[in-house]
C-alpha positions as CSV (number, residue, x, y, z in Angstrom):
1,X,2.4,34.0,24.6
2,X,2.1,30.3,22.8
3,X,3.9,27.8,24.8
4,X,5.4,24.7,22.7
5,X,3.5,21.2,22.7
6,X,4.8,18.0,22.4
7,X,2.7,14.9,21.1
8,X,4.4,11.6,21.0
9,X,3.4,8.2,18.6
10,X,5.1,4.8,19.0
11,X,3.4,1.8,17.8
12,X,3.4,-1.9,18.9
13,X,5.1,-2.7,15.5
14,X,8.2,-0.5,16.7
15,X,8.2,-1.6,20.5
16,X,6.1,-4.9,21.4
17,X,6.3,-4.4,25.1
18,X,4.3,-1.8,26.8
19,X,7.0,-1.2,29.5
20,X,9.2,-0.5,26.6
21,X,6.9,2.1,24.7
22,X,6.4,3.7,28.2
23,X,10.4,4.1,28.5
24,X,10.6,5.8,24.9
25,X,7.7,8.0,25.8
26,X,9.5,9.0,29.2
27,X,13.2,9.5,27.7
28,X,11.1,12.1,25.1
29,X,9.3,13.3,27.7
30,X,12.0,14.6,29.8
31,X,14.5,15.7,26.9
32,X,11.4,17.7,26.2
33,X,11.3,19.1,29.6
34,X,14.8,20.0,30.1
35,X,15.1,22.1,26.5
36,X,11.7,23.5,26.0
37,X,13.2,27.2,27.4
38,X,15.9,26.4,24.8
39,X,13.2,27.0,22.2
40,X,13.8,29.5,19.1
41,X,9.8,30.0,18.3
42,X,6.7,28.0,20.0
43,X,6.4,24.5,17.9
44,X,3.5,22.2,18.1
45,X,5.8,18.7,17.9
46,X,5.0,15.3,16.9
47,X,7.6,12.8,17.1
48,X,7.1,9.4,15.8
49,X,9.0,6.5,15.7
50,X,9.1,4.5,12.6
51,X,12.3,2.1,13.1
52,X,14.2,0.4,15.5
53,X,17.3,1.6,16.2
54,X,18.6,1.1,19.6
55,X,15.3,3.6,20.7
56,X,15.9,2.8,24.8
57,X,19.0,3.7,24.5
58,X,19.4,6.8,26.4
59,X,22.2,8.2,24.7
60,X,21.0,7.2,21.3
61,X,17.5,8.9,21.6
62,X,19.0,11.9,23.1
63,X,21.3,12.2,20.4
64,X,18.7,11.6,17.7
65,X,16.2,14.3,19.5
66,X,19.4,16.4,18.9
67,X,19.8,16.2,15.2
68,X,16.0,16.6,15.1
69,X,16.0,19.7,16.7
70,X,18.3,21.2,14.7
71,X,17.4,20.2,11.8
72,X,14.0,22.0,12.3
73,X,15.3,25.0,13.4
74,X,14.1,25.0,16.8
75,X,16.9,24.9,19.4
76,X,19.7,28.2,18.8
């Protein structure tokens, strides 16, 4: 069985600090992690950030991943 894989982009324009991008990457990361079971059908994923909009924010990003999800049909 296909497993689900996640590939994240985040660009210096978006974030300027390294310990910043880092942080986005590791929020994904582990909301990634904790749903990935949750899954409807394997998904290759690519999330990329193309504003800034409070992104190290843990609540924000979470609820962002959220809609996302949904919207592409892969969480039930």
């Amino acid at each position: 069985m296909r497993e689900s894989r996640l590939g994240i982009v985040i660009s210096k324009r978006i974030l300027k600090r390294a310990v910043d991008r880092n942080r986005f990457k590791r929020i994904i990361r582990e909301y990634y992690r904790n749903r990935k079971n949750k899954f409807a059908n394997p998904a290759d994923i690519v999330i990329r950030a193309v504003e800034k909009h409070n992104l190290l924010e843990t609540n924000n990003l979470n609820r962002y991943l959220n809609l996302l999800f949904q919207k592409a049909g892969l969480t039930f």
